[in-house]
KEKE-3310 file (N, C-alpha, C; in steps of 0.2 Angstrom, whole numbers, plus 5000, padded with zeros to 4 digits):
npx = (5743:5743:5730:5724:5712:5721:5733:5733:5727:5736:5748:5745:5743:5756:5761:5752:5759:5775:5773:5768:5780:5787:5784:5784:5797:5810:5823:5825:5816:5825:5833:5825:5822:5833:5835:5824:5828:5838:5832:5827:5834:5840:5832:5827:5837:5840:5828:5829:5841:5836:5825:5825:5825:5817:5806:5808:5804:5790:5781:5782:5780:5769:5762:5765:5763:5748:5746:5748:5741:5728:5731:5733:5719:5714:5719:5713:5698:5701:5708:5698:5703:5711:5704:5699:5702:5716:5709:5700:5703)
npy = (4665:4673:4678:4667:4662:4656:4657:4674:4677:4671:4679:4692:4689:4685:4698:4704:4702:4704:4720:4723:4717:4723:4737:4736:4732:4741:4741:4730:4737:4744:4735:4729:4740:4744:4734:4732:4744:4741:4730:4736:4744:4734:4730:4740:4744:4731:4729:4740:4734:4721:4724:4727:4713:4707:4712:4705:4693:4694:4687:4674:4672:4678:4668:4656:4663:4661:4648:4642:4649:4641:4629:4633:4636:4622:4616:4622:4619:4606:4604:4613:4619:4628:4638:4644:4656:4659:4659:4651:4635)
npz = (4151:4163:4162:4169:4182:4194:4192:4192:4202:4211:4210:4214:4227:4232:4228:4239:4247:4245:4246:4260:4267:4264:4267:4283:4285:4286:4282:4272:4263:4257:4251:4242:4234:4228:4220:4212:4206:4198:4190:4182:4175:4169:4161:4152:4144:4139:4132:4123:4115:4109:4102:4088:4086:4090:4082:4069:4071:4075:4068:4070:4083:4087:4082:4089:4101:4099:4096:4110:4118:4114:4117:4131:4133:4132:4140:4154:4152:4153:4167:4179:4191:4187:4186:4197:4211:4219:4234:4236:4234)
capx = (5744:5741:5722:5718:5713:5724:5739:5733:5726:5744:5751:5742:5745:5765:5762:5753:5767:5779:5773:5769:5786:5794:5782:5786:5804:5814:5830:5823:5813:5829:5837:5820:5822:5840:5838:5821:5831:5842:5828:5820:5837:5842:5827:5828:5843:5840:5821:5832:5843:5832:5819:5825:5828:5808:5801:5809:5802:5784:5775:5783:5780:5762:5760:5766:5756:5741:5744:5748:5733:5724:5733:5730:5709:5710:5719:5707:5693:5703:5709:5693:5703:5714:5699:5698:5706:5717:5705:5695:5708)
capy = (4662:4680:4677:4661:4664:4654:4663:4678:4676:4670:4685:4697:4686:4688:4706:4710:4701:4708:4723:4722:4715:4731:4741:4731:4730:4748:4736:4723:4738:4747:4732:4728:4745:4745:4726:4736:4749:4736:4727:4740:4746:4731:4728:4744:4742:4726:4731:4743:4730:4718:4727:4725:4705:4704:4714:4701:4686:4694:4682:4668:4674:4677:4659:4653:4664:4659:4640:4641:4652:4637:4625:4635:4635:4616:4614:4625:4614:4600:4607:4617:4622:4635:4644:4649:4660:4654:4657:4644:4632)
capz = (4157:4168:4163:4172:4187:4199:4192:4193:4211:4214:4208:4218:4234:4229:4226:4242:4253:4244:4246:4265:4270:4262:4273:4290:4286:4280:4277:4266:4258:4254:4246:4236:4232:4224:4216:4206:4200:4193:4187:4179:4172:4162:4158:4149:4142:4135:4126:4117:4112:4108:4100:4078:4085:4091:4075:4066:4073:4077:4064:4074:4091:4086:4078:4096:4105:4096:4098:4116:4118:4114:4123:4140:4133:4133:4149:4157:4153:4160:4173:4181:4198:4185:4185:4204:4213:4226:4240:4233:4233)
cpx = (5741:5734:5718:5720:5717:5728:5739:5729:5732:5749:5751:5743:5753:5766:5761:5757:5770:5780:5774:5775:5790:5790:5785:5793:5809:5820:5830:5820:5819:5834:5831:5819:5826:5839:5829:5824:5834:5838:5828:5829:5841:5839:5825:5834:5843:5834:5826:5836:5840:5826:5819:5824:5819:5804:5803:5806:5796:5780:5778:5780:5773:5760:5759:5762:5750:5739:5745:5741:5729:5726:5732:5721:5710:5715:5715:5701:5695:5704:5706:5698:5708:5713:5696:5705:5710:5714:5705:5697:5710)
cpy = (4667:4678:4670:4665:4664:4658:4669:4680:4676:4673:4691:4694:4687:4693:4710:4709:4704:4716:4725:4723:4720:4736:4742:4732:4737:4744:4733:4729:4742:4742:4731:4734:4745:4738:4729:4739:4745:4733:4731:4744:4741:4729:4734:4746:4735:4726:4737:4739:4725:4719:4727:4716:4702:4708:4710:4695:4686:4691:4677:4670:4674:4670:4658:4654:4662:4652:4639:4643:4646:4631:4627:4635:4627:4614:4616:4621:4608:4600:4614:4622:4628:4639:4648:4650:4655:4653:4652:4639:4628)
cpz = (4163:4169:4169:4179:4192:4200:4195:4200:4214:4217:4214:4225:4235:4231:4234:4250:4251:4248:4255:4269:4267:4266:4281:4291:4284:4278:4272:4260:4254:4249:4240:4232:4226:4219:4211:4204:4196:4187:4181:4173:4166:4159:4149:4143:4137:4130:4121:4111:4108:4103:4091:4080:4084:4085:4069:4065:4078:4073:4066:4081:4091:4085:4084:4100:4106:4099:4105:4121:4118:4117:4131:4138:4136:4140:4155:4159:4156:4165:4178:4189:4193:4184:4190:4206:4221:4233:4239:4234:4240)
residu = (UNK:UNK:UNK:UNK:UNK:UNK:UNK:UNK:UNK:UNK:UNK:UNK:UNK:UNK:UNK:UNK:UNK:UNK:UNK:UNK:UNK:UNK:UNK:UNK:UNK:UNK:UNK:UNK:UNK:UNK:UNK:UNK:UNK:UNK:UNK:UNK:UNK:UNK:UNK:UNK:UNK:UNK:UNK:UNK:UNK:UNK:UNK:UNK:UNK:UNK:UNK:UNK:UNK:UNK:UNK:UNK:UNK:UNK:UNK:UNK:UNK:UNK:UNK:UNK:UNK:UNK:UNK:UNK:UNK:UNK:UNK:UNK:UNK:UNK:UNK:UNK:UNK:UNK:UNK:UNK:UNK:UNK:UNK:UNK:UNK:UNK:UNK:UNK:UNK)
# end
């Protein structure tokens, strides 16, 4: 999904308000601050945990990958505007 373009036009639209509004603001940048550390700490925390459950169910995850893969190609073709950027839009 990151790959089409929209999305990932999207993303980066996101990313450079995000980014921005923590510059502009020291307040805002300090809670976005503390609520990444979180992020980033249970995130950590649960890839530990997590990690015998997904090496168990990586020839599933793959299969799914695959077939979705291919369900995002033929939406693509149908749906031409998934392939510009949000400018464009």
């Amino acid at each position: 999904v990151a790959n089409l373009s929209l999305v990932s036009s999207a993303c980066d639209v996101v990313s450079a308000a995000y980014a921005s509004t923590k510059e502009r603001h020291p307040y805002l940048r300090s809670v976005c601050d503390a609520a990444e550390k979180g992020v980033q700490s249970v995130t950590e925390a649960t890839a530990s945990c997590v990690q015998p459950v997904l090496a168990t169910l990586e020839p599933h995850v793959a299969a799914a990958s695959e077939y979705a893969s291919k369900g995002l190609d033929k939406l693509g073709e149908k749906l031409p505007l998934l392939q510009k950027p949000v400018e464009q839009l």
